[in-house]
C-alpha positions as protocol buffer text, in pm:
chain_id: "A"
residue {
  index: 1
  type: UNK
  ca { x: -116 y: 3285 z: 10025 }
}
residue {
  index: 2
  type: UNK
  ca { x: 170 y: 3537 z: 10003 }
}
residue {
  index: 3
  type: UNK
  ca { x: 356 y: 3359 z: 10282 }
}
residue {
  index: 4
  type: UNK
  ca { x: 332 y: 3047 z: 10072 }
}
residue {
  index: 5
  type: UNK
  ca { x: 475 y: 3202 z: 9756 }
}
residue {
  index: 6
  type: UNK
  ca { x: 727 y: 3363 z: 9980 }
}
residue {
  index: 7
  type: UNK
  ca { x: 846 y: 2984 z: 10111 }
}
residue {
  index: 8
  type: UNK
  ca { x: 850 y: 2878 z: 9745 }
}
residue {
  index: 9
  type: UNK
  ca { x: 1181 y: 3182 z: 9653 }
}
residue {
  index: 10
  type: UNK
  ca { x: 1330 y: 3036 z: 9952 }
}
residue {
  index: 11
  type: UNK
  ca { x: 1386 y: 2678 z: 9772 }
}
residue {
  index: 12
  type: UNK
  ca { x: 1697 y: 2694 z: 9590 }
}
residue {
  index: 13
  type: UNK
  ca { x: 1648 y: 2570 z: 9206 }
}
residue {
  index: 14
  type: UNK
  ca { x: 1970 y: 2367 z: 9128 }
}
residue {
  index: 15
  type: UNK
  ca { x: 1959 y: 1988 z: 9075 }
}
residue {
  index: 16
  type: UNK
  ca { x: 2107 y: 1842 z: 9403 }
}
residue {
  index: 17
  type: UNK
  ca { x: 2197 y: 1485 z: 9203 }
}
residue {
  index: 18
  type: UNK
  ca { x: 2544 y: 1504 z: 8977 }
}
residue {
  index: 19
  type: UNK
  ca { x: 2682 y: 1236 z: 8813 }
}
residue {
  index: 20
  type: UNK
  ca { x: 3063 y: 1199 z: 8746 }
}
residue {
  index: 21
  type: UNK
  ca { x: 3253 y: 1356 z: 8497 }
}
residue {
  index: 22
  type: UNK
  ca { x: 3287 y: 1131 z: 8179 }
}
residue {
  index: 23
  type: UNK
  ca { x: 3052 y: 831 z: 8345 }
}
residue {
  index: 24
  type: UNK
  ca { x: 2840 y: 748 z: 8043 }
}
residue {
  index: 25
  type: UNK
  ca { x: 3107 y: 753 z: 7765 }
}
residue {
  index: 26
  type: UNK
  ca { x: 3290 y: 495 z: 8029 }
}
residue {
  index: 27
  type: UNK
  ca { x: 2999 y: 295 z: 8175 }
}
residue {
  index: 28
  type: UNK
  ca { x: 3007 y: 50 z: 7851 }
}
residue {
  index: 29
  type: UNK
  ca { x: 3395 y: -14 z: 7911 }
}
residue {
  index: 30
  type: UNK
  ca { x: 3339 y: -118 z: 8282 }
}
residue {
  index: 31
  type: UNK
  ca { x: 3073 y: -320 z: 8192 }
}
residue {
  index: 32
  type: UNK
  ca { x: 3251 y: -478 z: 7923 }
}
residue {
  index: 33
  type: UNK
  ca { x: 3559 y: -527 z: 8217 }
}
residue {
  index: 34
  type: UNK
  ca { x: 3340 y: -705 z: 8456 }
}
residue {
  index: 35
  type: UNK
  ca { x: 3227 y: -979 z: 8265 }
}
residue {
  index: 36
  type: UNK
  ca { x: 3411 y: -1296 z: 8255 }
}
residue {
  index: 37
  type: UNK
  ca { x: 3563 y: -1390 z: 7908 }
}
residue {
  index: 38
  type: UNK
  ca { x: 3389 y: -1680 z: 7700 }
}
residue {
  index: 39
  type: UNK
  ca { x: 3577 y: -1866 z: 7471 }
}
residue {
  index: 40
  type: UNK
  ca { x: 3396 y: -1891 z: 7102 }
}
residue {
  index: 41
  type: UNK
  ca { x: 3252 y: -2203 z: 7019 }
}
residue {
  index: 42
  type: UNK
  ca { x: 3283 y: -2333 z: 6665 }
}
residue {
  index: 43
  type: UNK
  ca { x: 2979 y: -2473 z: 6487 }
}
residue {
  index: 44
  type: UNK
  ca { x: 2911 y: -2820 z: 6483 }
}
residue {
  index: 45
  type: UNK
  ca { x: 2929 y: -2945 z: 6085 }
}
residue {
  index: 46
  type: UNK
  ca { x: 2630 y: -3161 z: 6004 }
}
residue {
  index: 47
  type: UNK
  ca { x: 2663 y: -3500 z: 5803 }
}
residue {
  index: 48
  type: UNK
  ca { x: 2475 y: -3618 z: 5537 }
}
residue {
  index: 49
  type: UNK
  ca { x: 2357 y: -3917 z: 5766 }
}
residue {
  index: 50
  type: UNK
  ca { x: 2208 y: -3616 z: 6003 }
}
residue {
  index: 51
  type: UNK
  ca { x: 2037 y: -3452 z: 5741 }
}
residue {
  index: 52
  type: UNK
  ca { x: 1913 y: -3753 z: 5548 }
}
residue {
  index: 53
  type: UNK
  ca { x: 1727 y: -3905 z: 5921 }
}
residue {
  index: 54
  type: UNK
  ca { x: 1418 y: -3737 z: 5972 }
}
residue {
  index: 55
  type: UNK
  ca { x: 1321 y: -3817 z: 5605 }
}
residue {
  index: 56
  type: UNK
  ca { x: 1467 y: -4214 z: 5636 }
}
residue {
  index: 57
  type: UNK
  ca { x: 1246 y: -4276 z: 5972 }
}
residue {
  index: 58
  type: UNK
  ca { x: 914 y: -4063 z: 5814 }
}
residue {
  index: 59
  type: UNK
  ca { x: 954 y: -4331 z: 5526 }
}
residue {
  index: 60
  type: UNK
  ca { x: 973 y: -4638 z: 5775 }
}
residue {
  index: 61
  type: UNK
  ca { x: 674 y: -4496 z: 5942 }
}
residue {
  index: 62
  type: UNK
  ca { x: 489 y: -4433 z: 5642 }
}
residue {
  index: 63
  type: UNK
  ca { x: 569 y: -4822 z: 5520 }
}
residue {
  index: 64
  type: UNK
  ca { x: 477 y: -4936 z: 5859 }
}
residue {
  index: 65
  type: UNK
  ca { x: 145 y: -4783 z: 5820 }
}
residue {
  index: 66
  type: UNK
  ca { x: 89 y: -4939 z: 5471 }
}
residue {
  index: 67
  type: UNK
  ca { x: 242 y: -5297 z: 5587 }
}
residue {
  index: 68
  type: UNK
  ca { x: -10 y: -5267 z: 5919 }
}
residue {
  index: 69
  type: UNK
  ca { x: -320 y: -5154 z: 5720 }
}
residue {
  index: 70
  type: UNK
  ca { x: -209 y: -5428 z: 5460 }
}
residue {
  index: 71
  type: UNK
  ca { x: -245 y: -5711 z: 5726 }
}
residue {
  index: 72
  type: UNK
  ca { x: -516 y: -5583 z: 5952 }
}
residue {
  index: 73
  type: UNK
  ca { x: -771 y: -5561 z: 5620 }
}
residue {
  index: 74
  type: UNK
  ca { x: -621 y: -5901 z: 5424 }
}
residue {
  index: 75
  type: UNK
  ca { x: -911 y: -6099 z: 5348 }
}
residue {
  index: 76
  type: UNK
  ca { x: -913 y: -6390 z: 5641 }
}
residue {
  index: 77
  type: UNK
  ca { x: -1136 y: -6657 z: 5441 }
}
residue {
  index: 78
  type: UNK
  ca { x: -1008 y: -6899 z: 5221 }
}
residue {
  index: 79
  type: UNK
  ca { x: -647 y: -6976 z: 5252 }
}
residue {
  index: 80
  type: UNK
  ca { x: -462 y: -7166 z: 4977 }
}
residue {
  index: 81
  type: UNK
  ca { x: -170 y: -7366 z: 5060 }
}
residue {
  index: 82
  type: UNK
  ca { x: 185 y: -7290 z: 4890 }
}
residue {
  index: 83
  type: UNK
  ca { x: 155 y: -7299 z: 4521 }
}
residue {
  index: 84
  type: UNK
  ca { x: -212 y: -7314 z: 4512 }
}
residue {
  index: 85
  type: UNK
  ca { x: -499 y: -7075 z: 4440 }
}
residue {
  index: 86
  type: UNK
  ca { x: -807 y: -7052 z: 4634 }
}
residue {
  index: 87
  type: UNK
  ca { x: -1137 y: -7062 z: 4528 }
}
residue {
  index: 88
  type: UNK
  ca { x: -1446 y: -6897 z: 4650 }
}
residue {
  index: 89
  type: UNK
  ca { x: -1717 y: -7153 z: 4643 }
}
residue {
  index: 90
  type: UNK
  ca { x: -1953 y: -6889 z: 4756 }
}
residue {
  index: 91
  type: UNK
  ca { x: -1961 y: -6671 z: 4459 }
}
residue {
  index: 92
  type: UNK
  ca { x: -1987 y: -6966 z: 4189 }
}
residue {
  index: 93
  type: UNK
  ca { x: -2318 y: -7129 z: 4443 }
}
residue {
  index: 94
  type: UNK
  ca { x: -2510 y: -6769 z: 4451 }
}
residue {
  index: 95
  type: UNK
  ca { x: -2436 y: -6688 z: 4092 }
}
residue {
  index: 96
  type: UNK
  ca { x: -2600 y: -7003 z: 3955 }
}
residue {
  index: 97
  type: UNK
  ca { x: -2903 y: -7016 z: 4177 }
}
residue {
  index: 98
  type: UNK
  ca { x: -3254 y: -6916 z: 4014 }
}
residue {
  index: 99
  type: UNK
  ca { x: -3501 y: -6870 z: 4289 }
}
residue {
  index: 100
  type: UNK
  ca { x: -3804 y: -6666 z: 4238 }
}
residue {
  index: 101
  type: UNK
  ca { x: -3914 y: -6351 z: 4411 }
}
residue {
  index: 102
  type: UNK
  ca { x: -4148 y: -6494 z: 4575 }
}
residue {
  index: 103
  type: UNK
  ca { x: -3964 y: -6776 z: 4748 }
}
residue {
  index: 104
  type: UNK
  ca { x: -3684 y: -6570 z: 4885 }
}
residue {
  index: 105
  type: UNK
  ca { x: -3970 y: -6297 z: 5014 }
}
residue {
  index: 106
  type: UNK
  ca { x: -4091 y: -6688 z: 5201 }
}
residue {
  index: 107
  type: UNK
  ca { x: -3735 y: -6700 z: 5318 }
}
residue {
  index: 108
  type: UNK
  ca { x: -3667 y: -6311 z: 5464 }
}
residue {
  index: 109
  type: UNK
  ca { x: -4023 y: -6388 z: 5671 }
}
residue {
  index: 110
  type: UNK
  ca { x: -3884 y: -6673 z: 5790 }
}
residue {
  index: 111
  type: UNK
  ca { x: -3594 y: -6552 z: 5909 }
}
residue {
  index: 112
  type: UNK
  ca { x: -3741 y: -6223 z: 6036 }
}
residue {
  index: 113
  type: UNK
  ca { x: -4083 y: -6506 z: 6251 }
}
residue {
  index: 114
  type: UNK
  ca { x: -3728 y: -6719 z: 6377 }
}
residue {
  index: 115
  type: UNK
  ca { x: -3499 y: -6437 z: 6505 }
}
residue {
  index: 116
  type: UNK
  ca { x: -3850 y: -6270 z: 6691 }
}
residue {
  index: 117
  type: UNK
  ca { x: -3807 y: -5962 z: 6459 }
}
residue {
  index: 118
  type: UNK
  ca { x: -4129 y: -6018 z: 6318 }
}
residue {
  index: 119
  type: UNK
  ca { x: -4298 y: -5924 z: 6644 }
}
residue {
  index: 120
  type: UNK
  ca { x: -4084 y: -5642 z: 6717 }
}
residue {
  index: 121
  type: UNK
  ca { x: -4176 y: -5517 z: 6370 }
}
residue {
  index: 122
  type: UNK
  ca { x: -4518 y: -5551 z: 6403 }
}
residue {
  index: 123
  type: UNK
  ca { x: -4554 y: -5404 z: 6743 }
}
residue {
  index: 124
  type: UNK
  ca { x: -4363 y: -5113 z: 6624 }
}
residue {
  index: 125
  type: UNK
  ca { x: -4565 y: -5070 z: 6325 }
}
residue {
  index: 126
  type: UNK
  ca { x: -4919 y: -5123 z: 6384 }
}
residue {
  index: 127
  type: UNK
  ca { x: -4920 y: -5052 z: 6835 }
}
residue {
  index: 128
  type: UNK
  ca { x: -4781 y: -4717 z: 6815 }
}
């Protein structure tokens, strides 16, 4: 171990790696030399017209939607000519029609016996 301790005082202790005299106070001025000058570049003004956009087209969107919804739900059924009102016939028939409870309980089985639900029904209820 001596001989190891021996080779150690041998080693000389100053730092082999120098750097130039006055290097980092002049680095940022050669850096600064190097690159290749850029001209400035004025801002671009914005208009009133470019400001005002976004909010113009949200509002033509936004009337779109109303003007499609409008025409997809309109009520297709009776359609009156220029000038003239329509009438639902429907509404005036069913409000002034007195049938008992027991005649329109005839006409659900009726429907229910011609469409086959009757038999579905049935089975459903009284086979399972």
């Amino acid at each position: 171990m001596e001989k190891g301790m021996n080779k150690l005082s041998e080693i000389d202790k100053s730092n082999p790696f120098t750097v130039p005299e006055d290097y980092f106070s002049r680095l940022n001025e050669q850096i600064m030399n190097c690159l290749p000058e850029k001209e400035a570049i004025e801002p671009q003004k914005v208009t009133m017209w470019d400001r005002v956009k976004p909010w113009i087209y949200m509002a033509a969107m936004f009337l779109g939607f109303f003007f499609a919804i409008q025409f997809l739900t309109k009520e297709t059924g009776n359609h009156a000519g220029a000038g003239q009102t329509a009438i639902n016939f429907t509404d005036d028939y069913w409000s002034t029609v007195q049938i008992s409870e027991e005649e329109f309980y005839q006409y659900l089985e009726e429907q229910l016996v011609r469409d086959g639900y009757y038999d579905y029904i049935y089975n459903q209820f009284y086979m399972n």
